[in-house]
C-alpha angles and dihedrals in degrees: 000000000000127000115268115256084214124037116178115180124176099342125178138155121189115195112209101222098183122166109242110294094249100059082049095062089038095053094023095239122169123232106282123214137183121207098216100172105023114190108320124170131176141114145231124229117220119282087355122113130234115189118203112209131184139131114276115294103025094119099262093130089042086053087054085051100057095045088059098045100246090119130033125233109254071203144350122050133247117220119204113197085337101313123110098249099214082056093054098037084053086050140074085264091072095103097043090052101050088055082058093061139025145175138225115210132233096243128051104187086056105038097067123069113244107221099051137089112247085245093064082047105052090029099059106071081059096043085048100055090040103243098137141015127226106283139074108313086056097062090040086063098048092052086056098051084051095063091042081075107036096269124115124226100257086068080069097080083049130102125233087257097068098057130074124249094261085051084050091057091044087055093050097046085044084056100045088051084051086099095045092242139186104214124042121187111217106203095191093308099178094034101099088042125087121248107270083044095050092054093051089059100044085052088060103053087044088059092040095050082057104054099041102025102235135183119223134194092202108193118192150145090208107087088181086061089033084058088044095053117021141074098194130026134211118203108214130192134167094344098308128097092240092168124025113177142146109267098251092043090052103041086042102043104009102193106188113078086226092050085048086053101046086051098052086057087072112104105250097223092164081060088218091169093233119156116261142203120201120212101270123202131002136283100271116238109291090223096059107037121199112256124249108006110013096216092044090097080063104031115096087205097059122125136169093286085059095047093059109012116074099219108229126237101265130176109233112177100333095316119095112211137164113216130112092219100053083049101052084040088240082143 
């Protein structure tokens, strides 16, 4: 087999989110931190797709952020194509690598800016890096990148407000194929679309991974959208991978009693008549995790063992899963 494009191993980032040091000294309040990202580790094979899913706030969009570099590992390391990312980020390859990889954003009426053209939009990161000069063969190369994504070249003289939110998107995902990259990280892309729209765009990004075999980091909330898109899933909760599988495997035989939940959530529209089990509860406070297990307050199959012991991440016929019942067979 081929070597990953993407290799995570042991990744974590821990935010201090302190109040000011002064109201500390007045209330006597130690120093707070959330572990946003505690210990993943997984990779990406070339031109294939893994989807990271969670509840909000489990750490999915702080994941995109390190494997672009915008935010630096507390531990752990990223390799991109067999380089340690944050060396070569630190080096005189840092340029070369961001036009390697990109990201689109979660939000598209946030993530252009308002007062340009969608030609100074989709133009800059070429301009940037350096790959073309003002002139025609610069906004030749804009209108191209336009109907890449299903928009014509006169779009190109308009502003962000006089498109809708699923243009918008176009416009975000033109400008991150600006560079010609291989890996593209996908924050929530269709979450702020409604549904037709956001199956325009998805169909996009599936006929653009195939032309130009791309890899995508696909982050999202949505698994209808997660079994549309990916090829692999990552279960996240509370910060921690606790189910990686490969998409048919998961949707077909979930293992992790939080994966099973998230699943019978799911409207049943087909009306099997299979048993099912809501999510029940809420996420603790990241500040003060649950100990043990973090998912064991919520879990109908936690014992002791789960209360005071944190499962490891084990491979178990072809699935990796973190959870003491599923090891000892219990479920």
């Amino acid at each position: 087999m081929s070597q990953p494009l993407i290799e995570v191993q042991d990744l974590a980032k821990t935010f201090d989110v302190s109040p000011p040091w002064l109201n500390r000294v007045l209330e006597r309040k130690p120093h707070q931190f959330v572990h946003a990202v505690d210990g993943l580790s997984f990779s990406i094979e070339r031109g294939r797709t893994l989807a990271l899913v969670g509840e909000s706030g489990c750490g999915k969009s702080t994941v995109a952020r390190l494997l672009v570099g915008l935010y630096g590992p507390s531990r752990g390391s990223v390799s991109f194509d067999g380089a340690d990312l944050g060396k070569t980020l630190a080096s005189s390859g840092a340029q070369a690598l961001r036009r390697r990889m990109q990201m689109i954003f979660q939000d598209p009426y946030a993530s252009l800016n308002p007062r340009w053209q969608v030609q100074q939009i989709v133009a800059e990161p070429l301009l940037e890096h350096g790959l073309l000069k003002r002139g025609q063969a610069l906004q030749d190369r804009v209108d191209e990148l336009l109907h890449t994504v299903g928009l014509s070249a006169a779009d190109r003289l308009k502003f962000p407000h006089q498109f809708s939110g699923g243009q918008r998107q176009r416009i975000s995902i033109a400008r991150a194929l600006a560079t010609e990259p291989e890996f593209l990280v996908c924050d929530e892309p269709t979450s702020a679309l409604d549904v037709s729209v956001q199956a325009q765009v998805l169909n996009i990004m599936k006929d653009l991974q195939r032309s130009r075999a791309l890899t995508y980091l696909f982050i999202s909330h949505n698994l209808a959208v997660v079994r549309h898109v990916s090829d692999q899933v990552g279960v996240m909760y509370l910060g921690r991978l606790v189910e990686l599988a490969d998409k048919a495997e998961l949707f077909a035989r979930p293992r992790h009693p939080y994966t099973r939940m998230l699943l019978d959530a799911i409207p049943d529209i087909g009306m099997s008549g299979r048993s099912r089990t809501p999510v029940q509860g809420e996420v603790p406070n990241p500040l003060n995790p649950p100990s043990g297990c973090s998912f064991h307050p919520r879990c109908p199959h936690a014992n002791v063992r789960c209360q005071t012991e944190r499962p490891q991440m084990l491979e178990l016929k072809g699935v990796r899963v973190a959870c003491h019942a599923v090891q000892e067979g219990r479920i």
